[in-house]
FILOVEX-143651 format. One line per 5 residues: for each residue x negated, y, z negated of N, C-alpha, C. Coordinates in steps of 0.2 Angstrom, whole numbers. Each point is the difference from the previous one (the first is absolute). Example, Ala and Ser with C-alpha at 12.3 -4.5 7.8 and 13.67 -1.06 7.14 Angstrom:
-66 -28 -39 4 6 0 -4 6 0; 2 5 4 -4 6 -1 4 5 -3;
REM end
This chain:
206 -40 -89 2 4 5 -2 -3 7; -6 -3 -1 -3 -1 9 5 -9 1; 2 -3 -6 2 -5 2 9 3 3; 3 3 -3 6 4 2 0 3 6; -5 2 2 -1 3 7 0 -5 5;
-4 -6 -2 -4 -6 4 8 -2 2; 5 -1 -7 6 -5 1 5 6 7; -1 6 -3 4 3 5 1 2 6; -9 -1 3 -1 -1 6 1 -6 4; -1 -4 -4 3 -6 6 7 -2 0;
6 2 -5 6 1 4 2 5 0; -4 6 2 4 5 4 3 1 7; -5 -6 3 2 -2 7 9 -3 1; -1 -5 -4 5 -5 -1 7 6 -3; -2 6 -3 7 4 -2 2 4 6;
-6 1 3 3 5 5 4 -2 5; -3 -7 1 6 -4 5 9 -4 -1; -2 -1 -7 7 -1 -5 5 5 4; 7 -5 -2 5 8 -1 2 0 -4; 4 3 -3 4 3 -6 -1 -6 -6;
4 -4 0 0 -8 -4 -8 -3 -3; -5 -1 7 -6 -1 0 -5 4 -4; 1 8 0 -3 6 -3 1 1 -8; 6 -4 0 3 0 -9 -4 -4 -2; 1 -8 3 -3 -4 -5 -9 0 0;
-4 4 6 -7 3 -2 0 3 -6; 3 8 1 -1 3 -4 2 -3 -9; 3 -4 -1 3 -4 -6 -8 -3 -1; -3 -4 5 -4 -6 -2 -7 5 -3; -2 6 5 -5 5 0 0 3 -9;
8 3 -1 1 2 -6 -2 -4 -6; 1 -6 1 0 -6 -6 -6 -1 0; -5 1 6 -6 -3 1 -3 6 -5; -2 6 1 -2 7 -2 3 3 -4; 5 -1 0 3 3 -7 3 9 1;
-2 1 6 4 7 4 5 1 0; 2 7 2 8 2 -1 1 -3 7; 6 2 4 2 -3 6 -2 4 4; 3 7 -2 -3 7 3 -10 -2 3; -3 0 -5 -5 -2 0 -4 -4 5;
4 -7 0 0 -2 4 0 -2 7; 5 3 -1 4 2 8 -7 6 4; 0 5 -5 -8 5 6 -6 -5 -1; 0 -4 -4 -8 -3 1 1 -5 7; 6 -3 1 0 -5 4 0 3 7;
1 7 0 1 3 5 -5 4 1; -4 2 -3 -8 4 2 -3 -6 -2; 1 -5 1 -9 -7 -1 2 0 9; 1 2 4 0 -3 7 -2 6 5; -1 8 -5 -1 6 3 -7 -1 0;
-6 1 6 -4 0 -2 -5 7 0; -5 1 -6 -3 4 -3 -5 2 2; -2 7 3 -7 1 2 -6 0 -6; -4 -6 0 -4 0 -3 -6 8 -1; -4 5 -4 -2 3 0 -7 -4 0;
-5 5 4 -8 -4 -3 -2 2 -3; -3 -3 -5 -1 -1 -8 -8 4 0; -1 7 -2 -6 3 1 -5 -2 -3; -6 -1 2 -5 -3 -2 -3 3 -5; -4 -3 -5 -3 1 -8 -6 4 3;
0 6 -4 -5 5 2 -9 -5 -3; -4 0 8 -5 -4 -3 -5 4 -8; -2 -6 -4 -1 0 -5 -8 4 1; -6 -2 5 -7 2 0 1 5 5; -1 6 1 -1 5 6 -4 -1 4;
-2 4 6 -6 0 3 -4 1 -3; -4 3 -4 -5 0 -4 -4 -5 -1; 5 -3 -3 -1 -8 -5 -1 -4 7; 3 0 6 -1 -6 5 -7 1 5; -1 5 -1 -4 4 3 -9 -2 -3;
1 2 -9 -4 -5 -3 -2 -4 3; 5 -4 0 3 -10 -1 -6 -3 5; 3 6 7 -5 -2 6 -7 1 -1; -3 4 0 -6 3 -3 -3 -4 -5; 4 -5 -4 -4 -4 -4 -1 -8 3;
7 -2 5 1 -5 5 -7 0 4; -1 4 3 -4 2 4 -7 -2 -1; -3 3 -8 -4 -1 -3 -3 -6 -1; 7 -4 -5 0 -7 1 -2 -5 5; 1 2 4 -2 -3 7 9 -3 2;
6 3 -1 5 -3 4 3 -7 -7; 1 2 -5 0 -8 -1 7 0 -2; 6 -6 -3 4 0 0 4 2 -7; 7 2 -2 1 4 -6 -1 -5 -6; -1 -4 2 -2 -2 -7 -7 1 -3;
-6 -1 4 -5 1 -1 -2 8 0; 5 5 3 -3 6 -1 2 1 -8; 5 0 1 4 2 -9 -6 -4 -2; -3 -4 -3 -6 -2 -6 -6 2 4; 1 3 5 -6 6 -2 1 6 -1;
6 4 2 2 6 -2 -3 3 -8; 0 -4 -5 -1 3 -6 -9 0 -1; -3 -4 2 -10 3 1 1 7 8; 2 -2 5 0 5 4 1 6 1; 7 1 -2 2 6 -1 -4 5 -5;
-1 -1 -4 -6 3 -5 -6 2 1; -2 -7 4 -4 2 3 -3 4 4; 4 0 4 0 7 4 3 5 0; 4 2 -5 -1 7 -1 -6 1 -5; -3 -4 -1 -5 3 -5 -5 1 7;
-2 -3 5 -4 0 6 4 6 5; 4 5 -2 6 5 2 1 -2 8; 1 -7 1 1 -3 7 8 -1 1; 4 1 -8 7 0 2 3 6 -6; 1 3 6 3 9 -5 7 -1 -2;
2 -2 -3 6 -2 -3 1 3 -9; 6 4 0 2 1 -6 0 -6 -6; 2 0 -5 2 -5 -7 7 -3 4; 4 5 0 6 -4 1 1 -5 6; -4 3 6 -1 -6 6 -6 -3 -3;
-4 -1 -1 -2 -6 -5 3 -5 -5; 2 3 -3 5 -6 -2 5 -3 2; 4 3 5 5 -4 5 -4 -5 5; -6 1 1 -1 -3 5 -6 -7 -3; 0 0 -8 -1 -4 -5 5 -4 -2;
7 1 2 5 -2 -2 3 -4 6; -1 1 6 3 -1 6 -2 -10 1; 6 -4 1 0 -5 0 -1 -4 9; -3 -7 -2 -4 -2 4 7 0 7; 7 0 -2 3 -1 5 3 4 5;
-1 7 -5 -2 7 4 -2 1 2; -7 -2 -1 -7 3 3 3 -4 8; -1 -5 -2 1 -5 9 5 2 2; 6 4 0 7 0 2 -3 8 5; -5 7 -6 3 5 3 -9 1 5;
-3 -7 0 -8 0 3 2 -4 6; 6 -3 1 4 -3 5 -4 0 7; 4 6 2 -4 2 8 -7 1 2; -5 3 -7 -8 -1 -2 -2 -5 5; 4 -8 -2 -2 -5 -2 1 -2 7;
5 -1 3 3 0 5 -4 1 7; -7 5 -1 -3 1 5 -7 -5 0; 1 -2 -5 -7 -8 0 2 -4 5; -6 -2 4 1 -4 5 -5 -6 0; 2 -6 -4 -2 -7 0 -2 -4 5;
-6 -2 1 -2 -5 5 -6 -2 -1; -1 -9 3 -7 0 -1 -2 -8 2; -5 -1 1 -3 -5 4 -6 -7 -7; -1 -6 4 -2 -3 -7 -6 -4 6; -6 1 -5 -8 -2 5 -1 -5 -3;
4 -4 -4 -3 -3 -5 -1 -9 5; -5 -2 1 -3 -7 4 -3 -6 -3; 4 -5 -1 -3 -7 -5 -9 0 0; -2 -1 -6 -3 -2 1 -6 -5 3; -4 -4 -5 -3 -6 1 4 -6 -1;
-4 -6 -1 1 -4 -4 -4 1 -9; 1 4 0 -5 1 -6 6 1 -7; 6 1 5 5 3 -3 3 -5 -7; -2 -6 4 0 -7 -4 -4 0 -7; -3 4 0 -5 0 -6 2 4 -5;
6 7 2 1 5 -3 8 -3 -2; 4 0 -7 4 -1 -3 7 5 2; 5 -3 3 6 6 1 1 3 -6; 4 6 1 3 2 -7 9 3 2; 3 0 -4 6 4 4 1 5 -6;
5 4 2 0 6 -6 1 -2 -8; 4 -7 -1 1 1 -6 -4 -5 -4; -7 -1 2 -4 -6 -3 -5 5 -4; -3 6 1 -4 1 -5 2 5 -7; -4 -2 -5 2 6 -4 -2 7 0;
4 6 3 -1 5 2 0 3 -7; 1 -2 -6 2 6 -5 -8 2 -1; -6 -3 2 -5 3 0 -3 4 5; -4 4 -3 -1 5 8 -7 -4 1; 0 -1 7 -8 -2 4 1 -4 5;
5 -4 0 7 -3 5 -1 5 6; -1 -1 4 -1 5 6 6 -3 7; 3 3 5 -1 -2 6 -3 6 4; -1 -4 7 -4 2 4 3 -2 8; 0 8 3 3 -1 6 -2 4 8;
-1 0 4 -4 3 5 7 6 4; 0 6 2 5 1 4 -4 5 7; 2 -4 7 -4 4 5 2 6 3; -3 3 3 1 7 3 2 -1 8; 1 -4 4 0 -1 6 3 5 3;
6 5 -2 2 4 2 7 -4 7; 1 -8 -1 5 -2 6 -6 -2 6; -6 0 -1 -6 -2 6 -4 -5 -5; 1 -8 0 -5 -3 -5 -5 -2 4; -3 4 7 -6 -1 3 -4 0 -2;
-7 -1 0 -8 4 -1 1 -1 -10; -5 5 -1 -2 -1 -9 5 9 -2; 2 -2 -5 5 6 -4 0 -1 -6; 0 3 -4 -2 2 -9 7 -4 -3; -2 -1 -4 2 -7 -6 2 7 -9;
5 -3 -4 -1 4 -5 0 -6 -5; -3 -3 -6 0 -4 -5 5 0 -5; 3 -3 -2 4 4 -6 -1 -6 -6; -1 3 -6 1 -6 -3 1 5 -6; 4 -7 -4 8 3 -4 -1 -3 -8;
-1 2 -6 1 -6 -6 7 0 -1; 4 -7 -1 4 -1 1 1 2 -9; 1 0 -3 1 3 -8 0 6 0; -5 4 1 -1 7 0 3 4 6; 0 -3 5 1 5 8 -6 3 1;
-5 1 -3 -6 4 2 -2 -3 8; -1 4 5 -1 0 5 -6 4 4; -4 -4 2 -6 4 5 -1 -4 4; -3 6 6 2 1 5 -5 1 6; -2 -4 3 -7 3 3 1 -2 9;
-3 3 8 1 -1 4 -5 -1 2; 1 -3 6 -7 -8 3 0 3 6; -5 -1 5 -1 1 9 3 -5 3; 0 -7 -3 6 -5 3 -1 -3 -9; 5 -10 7 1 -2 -9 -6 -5 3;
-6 1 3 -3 -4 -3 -4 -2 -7; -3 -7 -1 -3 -1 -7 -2 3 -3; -6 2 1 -2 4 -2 0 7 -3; 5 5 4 4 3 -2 3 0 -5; 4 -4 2 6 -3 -5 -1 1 -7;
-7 -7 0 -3 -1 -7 -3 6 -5; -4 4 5 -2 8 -3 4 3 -3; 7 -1 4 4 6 -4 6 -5 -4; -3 -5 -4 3 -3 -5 -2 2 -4; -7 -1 0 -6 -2 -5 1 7 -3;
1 7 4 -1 8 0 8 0 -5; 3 -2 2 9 2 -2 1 -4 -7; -3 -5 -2 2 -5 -6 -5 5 -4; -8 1 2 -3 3 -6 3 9 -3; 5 3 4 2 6 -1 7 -4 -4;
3 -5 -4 4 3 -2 -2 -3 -9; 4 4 -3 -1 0 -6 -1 -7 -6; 2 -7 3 0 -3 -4 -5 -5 4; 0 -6 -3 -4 -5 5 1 -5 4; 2 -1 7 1 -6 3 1 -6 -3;
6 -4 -2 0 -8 -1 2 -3 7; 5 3 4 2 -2 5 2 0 6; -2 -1 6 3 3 6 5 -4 5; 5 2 3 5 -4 2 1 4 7; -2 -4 6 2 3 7 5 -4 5;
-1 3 5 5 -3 6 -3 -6 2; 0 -3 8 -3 -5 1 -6 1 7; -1 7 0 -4 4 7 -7 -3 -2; -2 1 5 -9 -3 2 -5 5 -5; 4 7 0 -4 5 -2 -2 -2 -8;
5 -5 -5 1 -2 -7 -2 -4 1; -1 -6 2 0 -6 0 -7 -4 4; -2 1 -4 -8 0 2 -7 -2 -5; -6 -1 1 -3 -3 -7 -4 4 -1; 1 8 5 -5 2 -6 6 5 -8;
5 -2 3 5 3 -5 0 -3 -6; 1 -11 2 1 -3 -3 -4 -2 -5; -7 3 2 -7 0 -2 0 5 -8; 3 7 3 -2 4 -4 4 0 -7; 8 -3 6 3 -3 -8 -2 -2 -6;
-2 -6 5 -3 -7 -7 -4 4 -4; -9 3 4 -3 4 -5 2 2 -5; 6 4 4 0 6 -7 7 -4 -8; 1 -7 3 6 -3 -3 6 2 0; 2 3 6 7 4 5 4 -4 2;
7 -2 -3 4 -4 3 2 1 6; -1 -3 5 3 2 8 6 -5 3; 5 3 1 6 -3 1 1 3 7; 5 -3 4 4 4 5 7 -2 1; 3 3 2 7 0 2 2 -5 8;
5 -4 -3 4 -3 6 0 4 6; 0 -4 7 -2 3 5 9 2 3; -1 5 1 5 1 5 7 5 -7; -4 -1 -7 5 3 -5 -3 8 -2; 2 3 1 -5 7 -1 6 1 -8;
5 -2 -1 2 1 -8 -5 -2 -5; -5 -6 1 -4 -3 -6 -6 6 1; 0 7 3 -2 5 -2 2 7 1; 4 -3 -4 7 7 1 -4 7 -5; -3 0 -3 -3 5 -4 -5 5 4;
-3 -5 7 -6 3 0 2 4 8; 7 -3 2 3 0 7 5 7 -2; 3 -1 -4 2 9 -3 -3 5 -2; -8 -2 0 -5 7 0 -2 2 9; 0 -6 3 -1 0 6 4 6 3;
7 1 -2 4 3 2 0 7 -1; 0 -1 -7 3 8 -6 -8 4 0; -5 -3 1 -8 2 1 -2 4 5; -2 -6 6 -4 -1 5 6 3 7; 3 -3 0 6 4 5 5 7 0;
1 1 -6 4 5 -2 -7 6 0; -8 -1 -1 -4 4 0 -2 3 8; -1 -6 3 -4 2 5 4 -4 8; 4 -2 -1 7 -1 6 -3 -9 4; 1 0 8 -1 -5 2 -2 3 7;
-6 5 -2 -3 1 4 -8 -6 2; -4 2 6 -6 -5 1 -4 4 -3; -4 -1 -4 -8 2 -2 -4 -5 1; -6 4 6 -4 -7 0 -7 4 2; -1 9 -6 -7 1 3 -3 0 -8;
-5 2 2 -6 3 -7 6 4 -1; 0 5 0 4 6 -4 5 -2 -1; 2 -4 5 10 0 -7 -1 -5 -6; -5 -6 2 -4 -4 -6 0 4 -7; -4 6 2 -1 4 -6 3 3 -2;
6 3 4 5 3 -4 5 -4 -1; 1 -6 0 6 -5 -2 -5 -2 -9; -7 -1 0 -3 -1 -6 1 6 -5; 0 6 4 -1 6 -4 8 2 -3; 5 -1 4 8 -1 -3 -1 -5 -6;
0 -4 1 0 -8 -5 -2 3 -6; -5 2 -2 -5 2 -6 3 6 -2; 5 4 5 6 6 -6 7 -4 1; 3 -4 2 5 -5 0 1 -3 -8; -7 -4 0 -1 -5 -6 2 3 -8;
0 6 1 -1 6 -5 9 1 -1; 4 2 6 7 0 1 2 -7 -2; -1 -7 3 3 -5 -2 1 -2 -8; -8 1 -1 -1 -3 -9 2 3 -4; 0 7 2 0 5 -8 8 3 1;
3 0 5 5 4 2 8 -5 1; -2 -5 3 5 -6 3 2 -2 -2; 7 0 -5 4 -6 -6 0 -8 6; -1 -5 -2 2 -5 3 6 -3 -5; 1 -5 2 6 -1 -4 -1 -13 2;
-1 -1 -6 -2 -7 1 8 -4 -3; 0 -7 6 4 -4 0 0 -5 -9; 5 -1 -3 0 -2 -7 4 -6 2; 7 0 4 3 -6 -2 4 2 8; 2 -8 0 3 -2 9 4 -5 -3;
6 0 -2 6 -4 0 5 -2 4; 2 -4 3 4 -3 6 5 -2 -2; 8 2 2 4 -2 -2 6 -1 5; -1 -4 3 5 -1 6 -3 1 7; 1 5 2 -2 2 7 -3 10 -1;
0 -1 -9 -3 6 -2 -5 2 -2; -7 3 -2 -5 0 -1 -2 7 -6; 1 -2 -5 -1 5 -5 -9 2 -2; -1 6 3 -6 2 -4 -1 5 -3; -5 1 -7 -1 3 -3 -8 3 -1;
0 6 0 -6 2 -1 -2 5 -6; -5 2 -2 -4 1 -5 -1 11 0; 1 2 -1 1 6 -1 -6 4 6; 1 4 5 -6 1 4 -7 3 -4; -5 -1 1 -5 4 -2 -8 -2 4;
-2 6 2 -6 0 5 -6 -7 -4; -5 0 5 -5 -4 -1 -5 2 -6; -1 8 -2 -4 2 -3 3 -1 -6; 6 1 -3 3 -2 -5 0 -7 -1; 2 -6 2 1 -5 0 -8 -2 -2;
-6 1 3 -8 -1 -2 -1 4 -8; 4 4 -1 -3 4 -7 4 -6 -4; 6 0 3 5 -6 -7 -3 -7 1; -4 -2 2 -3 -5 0 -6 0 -5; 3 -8 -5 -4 2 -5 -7 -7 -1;
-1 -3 6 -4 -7 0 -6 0 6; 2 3 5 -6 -1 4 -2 7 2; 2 6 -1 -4 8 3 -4 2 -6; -5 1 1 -5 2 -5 4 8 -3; -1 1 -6 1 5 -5 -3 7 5;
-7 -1 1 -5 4 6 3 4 6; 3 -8 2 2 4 8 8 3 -3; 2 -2 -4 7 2 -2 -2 9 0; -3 2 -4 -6 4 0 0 7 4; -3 -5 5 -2 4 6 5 0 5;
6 -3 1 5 0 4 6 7 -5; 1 -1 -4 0 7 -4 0 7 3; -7 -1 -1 -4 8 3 -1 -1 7; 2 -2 3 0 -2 7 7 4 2; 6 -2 -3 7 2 1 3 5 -1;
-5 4 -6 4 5 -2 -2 7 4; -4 0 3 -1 6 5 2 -2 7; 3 -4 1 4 -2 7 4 3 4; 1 4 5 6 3 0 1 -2 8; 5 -5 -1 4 -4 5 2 5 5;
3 5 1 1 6 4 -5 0 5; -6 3 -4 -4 2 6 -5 -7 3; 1 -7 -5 -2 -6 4 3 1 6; 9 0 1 3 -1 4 -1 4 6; -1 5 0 -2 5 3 -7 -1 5;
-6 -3 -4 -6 -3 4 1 -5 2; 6 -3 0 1 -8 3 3 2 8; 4 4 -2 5 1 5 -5 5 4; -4 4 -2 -4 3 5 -7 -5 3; -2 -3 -2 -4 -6 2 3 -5 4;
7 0 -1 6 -3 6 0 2 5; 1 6 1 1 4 3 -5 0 6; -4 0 -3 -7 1 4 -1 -6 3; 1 -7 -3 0 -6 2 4 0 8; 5 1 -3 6 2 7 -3 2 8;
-3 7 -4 -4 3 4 -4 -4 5; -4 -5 -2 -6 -2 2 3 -5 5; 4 -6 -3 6 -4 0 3 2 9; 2 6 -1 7 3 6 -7 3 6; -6 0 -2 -2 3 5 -4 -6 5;
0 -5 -3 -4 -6 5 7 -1 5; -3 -1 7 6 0 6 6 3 -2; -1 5 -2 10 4 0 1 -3 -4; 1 -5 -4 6 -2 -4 4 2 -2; 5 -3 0 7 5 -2 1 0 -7;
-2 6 -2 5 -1 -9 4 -6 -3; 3 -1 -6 6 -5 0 0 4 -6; 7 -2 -2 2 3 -6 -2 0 -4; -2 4 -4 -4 1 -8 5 -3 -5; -4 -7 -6 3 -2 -3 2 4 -7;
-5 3 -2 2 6 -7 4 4 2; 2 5 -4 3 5 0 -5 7 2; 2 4 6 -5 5 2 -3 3 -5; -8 3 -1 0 3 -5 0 8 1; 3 3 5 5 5 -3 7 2 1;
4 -5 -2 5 -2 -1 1 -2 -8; -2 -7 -2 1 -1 -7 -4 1 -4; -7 1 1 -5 0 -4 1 9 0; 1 5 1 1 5 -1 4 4 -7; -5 4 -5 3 1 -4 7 4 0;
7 -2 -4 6 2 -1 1 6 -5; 4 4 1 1 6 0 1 1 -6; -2 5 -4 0 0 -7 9 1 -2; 3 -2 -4 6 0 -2 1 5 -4; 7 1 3 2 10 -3 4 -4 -9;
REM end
């Protein structure tokens, strides 16, 4: 039928102009094409050139109500903002878990839709959420010595990550848009295998500093150091680093200068961490030092136990296309239990009983009131002017959702 239509719309023009003679030998050619009576053909040829008020097409009554979006947010929030893929793979530890923590009052049935709700969803109806994030930021990072000569480049596809102990390591400053005088530094170092991340803030990036809060950050995590991988700043590149390396038999690598991809793992914590927590304001007193260390220590709790990461499997290039494939998400703390060669049985153990009385809700809650208060201290030296807060408010999303009728 759509072919029969196609045929008789594009000489209906040519029949209408015809005369008498002209009109006969269409209609014959139309009938023999379609197989129509004449009658027939003669109204089609004649309403294909009337044109039709198309009606709009009512739209699909949405599938999750308010309730279930409303959830969505409320769990969004907790997460720290993350995107729908990685919320959906935590949806099913989270939501559980808070209603068991009565921090999400929701019936069975908005619980399970909002357990079923897909990663395309979630980003399609958290859309405008998202839309109020406001990305920016600045890089302190300064060459080294000549010492750099002694330390071995690495780029991201040279080590074997499938083991955890792999680290990178990365500095991000607090300048606030003024990099005058001394302002507070935040550490970040990242296992490239596991995602485990910690987190520790400096008074500047002198050496010193710097060194304390490796030595402080590598000994908190769960497995053992084999290796560290940094940028090319003065602050890493130095002998008493390269010193402590060797003692302790720490492989130390760094990254091509001027390639911030050859530490793409530790530069996406930078972001999804340290920026989305505490913004791109200046902190440069005693007090904000202590509340940026006192964030970090209920942060580290949300990244590792709470946080699906999701790791790179396969990069295939085909033309001017680039295929990649990834591994199913799942947070750091999961990823150190599935680990069956380097985490001690022990500490498998005690990260266990560590997790299970966790209640990410009310974490989120003392981050963002410790932020808050950061803000505070932040906004009162010379007037400063606020600037946009990068979370979501916390009474706005972080607010519990309305129990469902």
């Amino acid at each position: 039928m759509s072919e029969r239509k196609a045929v008789t719309k594009a000489i209906a023009t040519r029949y209408a102009r015809s005369d008498r003679a002209a009109k006969r030998q269409v209609l014959d050619e139309l009938c023999a094409t379609t197989g129509w009576h004449r009658d027939h053909a003669r109204k089609a040829l004649r309403l294909a050139l009337v044109l039709k008020p198309v009606r709009p097409r009512a739209p699909r009554p949405p599938l999750y109500g308010e309730p279930v979006i409303e959830a969505l947010r409320f769990c969004w929030a907790v997460q720290g903002t993350p995107c729908g893929r990685l919320l959906a793979a935590a949806l099913p530890d989270l939501v559980p878990r808070l209603r068991r923590f009565k921090e999400l009052q929701i019936d069975d049935t908005t619980a399970a839709q909002l357990l079923r709700i897909a990663p395309a969803t979630i980003d399609r109806r958290l859309k405008s959420d998202r839309a109020k994030l406001d990305p920016r930021g600045r890089s302190h990072t300064k060459p080294g010595s000549l010492l750099k000569d002694s330390i071995p480049m690495r780029t991201w596809a040279e080590w074997n990550d499938a083991v955890p102990g792999f680290v990178e390591i990365d500095l991000v400053g607090h300048e606030g848009g003024n990099n005058r005088g001394e302002f507070c530094f935040t550490l970040d170092i990242t296992d490239i295998a596991t995602g485990w991340t910690e987190t520790r803030s400096v008074r500047n990036k002198a050496q010193k500093w710097v060194f304390a809060a490796i030595k402080d950050a590598t000994a908190a995590f769960p497995f053992p150091i084999l290796g560290i991988d940094s940028d090319n700043g003065s602050e890493f590149i130095n002998w008493e680093l390269l010193t402590w390396c060797e003692q302790e038999n720490l492989t130390f690598t760094r990254s091509r200068s001027g390639n911030k991809n050859d530490g793409a793992h530790v530069e996406q914590k930078n972001w999804h961490i340290v920026r989305q927590t505490v913004g791109y304001h200046r902190y440069d007193t005693a007090a904000e030092l202590d509340l940026l260390n006192r964030i970090w220590a209920l942060q580290r709790l949300l990244t590792n136990h709470f946080g699906p990461q999701q790791k790179l499997l396969a990069k295939v290039r085909t033309g001017a296309k680039i295929s990649k494939k990834y591994d199913r998400p799942a947070t750091p703390f999961q990823r150190v239990l599935a680990d069956t060669g380097t985490v001690a049985r022990d500490v498998k153990t005690r990260l266990r009983r560590e997790n299970k009385p966790l209640n990410p809700a009310a974490i989120q809650r003392q981050i963002q009131a410790l932020s808050a208060e950061l803000l505070t201290l932040t906004t009162a030296k010379q007037g400063t002017k606020p600037q946009p807060a990068i979370r979501a408010k916390p009474n706005d999303s972080t607010k519990q959702p309305r129990r469902a009728s």
